[in-house]
N, C-alpha and C positions, 0 to 999 in steps of 0.2 A: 259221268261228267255233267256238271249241271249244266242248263241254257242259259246264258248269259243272254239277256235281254238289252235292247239296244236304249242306248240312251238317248234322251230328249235333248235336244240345242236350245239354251236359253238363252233369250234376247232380252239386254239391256234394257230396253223402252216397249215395253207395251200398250198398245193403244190404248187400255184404259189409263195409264199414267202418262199419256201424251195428252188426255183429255182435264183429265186435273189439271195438267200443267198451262194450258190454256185460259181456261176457265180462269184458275187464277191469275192469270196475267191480264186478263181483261177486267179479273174486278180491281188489281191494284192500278189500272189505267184509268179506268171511271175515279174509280175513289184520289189518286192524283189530280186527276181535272176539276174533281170537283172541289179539291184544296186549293187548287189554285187559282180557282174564282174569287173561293172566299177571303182568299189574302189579298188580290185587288179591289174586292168589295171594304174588306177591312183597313186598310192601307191608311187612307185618308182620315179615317176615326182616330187610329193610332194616331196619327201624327199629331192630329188636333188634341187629343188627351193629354199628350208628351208635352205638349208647347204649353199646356196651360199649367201642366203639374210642375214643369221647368220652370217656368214664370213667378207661379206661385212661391216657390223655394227663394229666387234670387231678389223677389219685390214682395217682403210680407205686406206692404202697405195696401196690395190691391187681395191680399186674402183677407180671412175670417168670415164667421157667419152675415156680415152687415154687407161687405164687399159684394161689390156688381158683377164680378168675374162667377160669382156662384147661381147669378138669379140664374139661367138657363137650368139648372142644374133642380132649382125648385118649383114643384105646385103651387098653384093657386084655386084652391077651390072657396067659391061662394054662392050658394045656390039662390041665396036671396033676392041676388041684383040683377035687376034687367042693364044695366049699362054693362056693367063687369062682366071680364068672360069667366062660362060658369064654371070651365075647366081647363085651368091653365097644362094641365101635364098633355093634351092633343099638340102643344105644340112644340113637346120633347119632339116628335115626326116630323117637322115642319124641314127642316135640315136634309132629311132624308128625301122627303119627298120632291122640294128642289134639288136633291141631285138626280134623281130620277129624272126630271122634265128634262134638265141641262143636258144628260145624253143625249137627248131625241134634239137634233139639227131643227125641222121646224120648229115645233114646239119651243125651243130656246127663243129663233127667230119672233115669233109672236110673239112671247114675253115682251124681248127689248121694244120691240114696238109699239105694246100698251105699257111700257113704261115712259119709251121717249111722246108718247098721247098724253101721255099724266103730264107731264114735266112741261109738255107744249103749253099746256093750258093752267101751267104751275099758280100767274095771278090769279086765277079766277077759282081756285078752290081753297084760298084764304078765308078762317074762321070770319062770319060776319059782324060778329062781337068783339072781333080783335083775336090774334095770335102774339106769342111774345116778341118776333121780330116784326109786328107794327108798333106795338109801344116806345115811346123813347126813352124814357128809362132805365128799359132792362136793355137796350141797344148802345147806348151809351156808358152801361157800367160793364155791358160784356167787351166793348171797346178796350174799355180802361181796362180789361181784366188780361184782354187780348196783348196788349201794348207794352206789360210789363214793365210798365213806369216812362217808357218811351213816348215818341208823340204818338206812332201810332204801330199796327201789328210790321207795316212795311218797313219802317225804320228802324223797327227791336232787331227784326232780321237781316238789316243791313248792318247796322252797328256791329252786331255777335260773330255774324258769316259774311260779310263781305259781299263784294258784286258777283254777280252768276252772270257767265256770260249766254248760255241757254239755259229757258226753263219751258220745262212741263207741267200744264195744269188739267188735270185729268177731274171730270166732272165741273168743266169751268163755268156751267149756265151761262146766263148772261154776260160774263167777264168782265166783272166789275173791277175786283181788286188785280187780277191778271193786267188790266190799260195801268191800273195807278204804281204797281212794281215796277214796271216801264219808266213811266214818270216818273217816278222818284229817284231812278237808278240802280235800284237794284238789283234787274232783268235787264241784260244787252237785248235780248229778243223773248219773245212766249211765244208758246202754240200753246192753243187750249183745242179741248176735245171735249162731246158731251156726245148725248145718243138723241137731244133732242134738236132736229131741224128749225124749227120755230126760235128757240134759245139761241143757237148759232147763230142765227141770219140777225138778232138783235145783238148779241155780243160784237158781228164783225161793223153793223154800223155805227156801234159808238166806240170806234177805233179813230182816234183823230187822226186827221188827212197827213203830218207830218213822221205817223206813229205807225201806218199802214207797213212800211219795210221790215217792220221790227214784232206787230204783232198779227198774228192769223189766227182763229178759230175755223175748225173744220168739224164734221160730222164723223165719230168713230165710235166705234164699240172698245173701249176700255180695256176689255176683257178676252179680245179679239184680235185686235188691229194694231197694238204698238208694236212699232216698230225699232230695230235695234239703234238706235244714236246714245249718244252720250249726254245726257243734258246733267249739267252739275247742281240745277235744284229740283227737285218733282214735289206737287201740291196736288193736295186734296183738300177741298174745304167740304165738307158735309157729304161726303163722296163715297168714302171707302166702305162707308156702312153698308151701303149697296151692292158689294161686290161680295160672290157666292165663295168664287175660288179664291179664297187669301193667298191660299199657298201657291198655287201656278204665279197670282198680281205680283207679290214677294219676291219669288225666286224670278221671275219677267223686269221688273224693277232690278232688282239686285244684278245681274248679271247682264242683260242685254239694252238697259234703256238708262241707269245712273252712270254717272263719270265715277268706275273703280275708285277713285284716291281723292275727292273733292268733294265730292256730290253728297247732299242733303236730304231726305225724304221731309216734308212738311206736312204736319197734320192741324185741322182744326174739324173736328171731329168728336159723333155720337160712338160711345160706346159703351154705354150701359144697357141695360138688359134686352133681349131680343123680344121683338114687338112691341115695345113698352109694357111688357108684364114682369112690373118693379118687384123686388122680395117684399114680404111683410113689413120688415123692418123700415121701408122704404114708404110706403106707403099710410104707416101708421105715425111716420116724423111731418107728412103732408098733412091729417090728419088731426095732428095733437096742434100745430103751425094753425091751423084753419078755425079748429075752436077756439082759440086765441084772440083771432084776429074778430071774430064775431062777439066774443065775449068784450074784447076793448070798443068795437066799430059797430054797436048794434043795429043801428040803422043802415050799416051798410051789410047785413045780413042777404038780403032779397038780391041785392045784386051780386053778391060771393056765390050764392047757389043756385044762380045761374048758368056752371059751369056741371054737367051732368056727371059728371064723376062724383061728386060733393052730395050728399044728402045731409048734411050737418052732424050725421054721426062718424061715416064712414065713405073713406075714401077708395075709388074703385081704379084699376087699371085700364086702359083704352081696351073697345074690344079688337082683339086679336085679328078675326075674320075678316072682322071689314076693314083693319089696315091690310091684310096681306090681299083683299080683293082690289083694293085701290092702287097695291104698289106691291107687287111680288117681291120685289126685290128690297123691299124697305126692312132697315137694320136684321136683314135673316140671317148675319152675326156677328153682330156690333160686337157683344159682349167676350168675342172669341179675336177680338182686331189686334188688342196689345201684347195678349201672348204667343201669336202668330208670327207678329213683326218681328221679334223678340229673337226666335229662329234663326234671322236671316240678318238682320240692323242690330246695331246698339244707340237706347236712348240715351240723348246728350242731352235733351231739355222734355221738362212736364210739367207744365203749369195747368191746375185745373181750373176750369170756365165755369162749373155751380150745371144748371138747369134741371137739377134734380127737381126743385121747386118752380123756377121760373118757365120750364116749357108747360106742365102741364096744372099745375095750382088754380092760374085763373086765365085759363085756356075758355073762351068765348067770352072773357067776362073784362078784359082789361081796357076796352075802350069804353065803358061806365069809370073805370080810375085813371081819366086824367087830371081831374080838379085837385083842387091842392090837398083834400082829405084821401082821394085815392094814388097820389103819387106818395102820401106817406104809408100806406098801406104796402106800395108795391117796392117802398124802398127798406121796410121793416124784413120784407121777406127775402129781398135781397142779398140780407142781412144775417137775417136768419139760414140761408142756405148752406152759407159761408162759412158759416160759425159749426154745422153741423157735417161740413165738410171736415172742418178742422178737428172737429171733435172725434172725429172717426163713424159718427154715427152712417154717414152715406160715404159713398166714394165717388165723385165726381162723375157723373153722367157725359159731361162736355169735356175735352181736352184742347191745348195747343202742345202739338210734339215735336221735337226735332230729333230725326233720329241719322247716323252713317252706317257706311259697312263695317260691321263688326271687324274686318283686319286692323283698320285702321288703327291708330296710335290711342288706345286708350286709357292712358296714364296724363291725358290732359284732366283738365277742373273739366268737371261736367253741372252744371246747374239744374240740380233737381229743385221744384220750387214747392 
């Protein structure tokens, strides 16, 4: 009889396939965590790609190669020029790297601070050769431009929307046209808000002593500090360009600070290219405009190229640096404002305000054109912006907008201008 040998007990799980199975559960945990950084890293890109590729589809006006909605999107290399920055693609980063600081709590804190330092001391860093809003020409036709045929921007808004019985004016500076809404009746009350002390303490004492119940400016961070009421108008004039987070201001606005079923968002606002690093196309319409105007005005050549951008051949963009050292938050993304909105509102009015030519054309150079030969110079170009607006060659760098919540009834007329 043979020996039957005893047999082995065999176990299920042996420790070396308890060890595999470990091993692998912790690289699918790393590699997990590590997707799901990148989805909150990526998040926000998405959204902003989606909102412009949406935009672009539903408003071909603000596409094509000429359109502002693309400048971020392109280079500008020119090694030649000391004014011009030599490399416009550093500030594809620019984006990124303000969101970086914006996590760090101090860091953010310091910005607003040397922003509301800028803002404090806003008169006294006016070109000393003049900027466009000292001239009175291009103030008076941006007026008119404002006004929409009305007496003025405050009465278009009255006529079209009616009385607001609160309103919010975010970025209100000195609160100029915030007392005059008042006055006029348009505003039963305003509260304005800015990040600069100095601007406040002047907006609240030209509040006339009658008008003191109905208007307040207070010190707030924008971006921070709104709080949920219902105000059925909210304003930006020259404001929004400043603001990092569209999309938190947007959905913060749309849901916790407009009146749901009334409420008007009001823009008069930059929103052309970030930094002022215009596309070529943009640049070279300034440009061909400039040789023009020296070829008709020769003797007023010396004063045209006075403005450093200008060399008589070739027109250069601000540099990049030293706007973002003076003002971090200056349009870091103007160019990304109307397809963001877009998300959240529906526009009911756009009328464009030009400043393709008039903010930076003859930037130091406009208070040599007040005499009667440079007020026609500045009204040629005026002229000229308009026409090249119309033409499709640029796409309006300035706006006036009004936009609601998208639920609303949108089967009214809407006036696109």
């Amino acid at each position: 009889m043979a020996l039957i040998g005893k047999k082995k007990k065999k176990y299920p799980w042996s420790w070396k396939r308890l060890v595999t199975i470990v091993i692998t559960l912790m690289s699918m945990s790393l590699a997990l965590s590590f997707y799901s950084n990148f989805v909150v890293v990526m998040k926000k890109y998405q959204v902003i790609e989606q909102s412009i590729e949406s935009f672009q589809v539903s408003n071909p006006e603000y596409n094509g190669e000429k359109g502002n909605m693309i400048a971020y999107n392109e280079n500008y290399e020119d090694n030649n020029t000391e004014n011009g920055s030599a490399n416009f693609a550093k500030n594809m980063t620019e984006s990124t790297d303000i969101a970086n600081i914006a996590s760090n709590e101090k860091e953010s804190t310091d910005i607003a601070k040397q922003i509301a330092k800028k803002w404090d001391n806003a008169n006294e860093n006016f070109s000393a050769g003049g900027a466009w809003h000292q001239h009175p020409l291009v103030v008076k036709t941006v007026q008119e431009r404002l006004a929409s045929g009305s007496p003025s921007l405050v009465h278009h808004i009255r006529e079209k929307y009616g009385v607001r019985s609160k309103c919010l004016s975010i970025g209100c500076g000195d609160g100029g046209i915030e007392v005059e809404m008042v006055q006029a009746g348009l505003c039963e009350t305003m509260e304005g808000i800015d990040l600069s002390p100095v601007r406040i303490d002047r907006a609240n004492q030209k509040v006339p002593a009658e008008l003191r119940s109905k208007v307040h400016f207070s010190v707030k961070n924008a971006e921070k500090d709104l709080e949920g009421q219902e105000y059925d108008l909210v304003l930006f004039t020259h404001a929004l360009h400043h603001i990092f987070d569209l999309e938190t201001m947007s959905m913060t606005i749309r849901d916790r600070v407009m009146n749901p079923t009334n409420g008007i968002l009001v823009l008069v606002e930059y929103v052309g290219a970030v930094r002022f690093q215009f596309p070529q196309s943009q640049l070279d319409a300034m440009a061909t405009f400039l040789k023009s105007i020296e070829g008709r005005f020769p003797d007023r050549v010396e004063h045209v190229r006075q403005n450093p951008l200008w060399n008589g051949k070739t027109f250069f963009p601000p540099d990049s640096n030293s706007i973002e050292k003076d003002d971090p938050s200056e349009t870091i993304r103007s160019n990304e404002i109307v397809p963001v909105l877009s998300q959240y509102f529906t526009i009911v009015e756009d009328v464009p305000l030009g400043g393709n030519f008039f903010q930076w054309i003859f930037h130091n150079v406009y208070n040599s054109l007040r005499d009667e030969i440079g007020l026609e110079i500045v009204q040629t170009m005026l002229d000229a912006e308009m026409q090249a607006i119309a033409d499709g060659k640029v796409t309006s760098d300035y706006v006036f907008q009004v936009w609601k919540n998208k639920h609303e009834d949108n089967n009214k007329e809407h006036h696109i201008a």
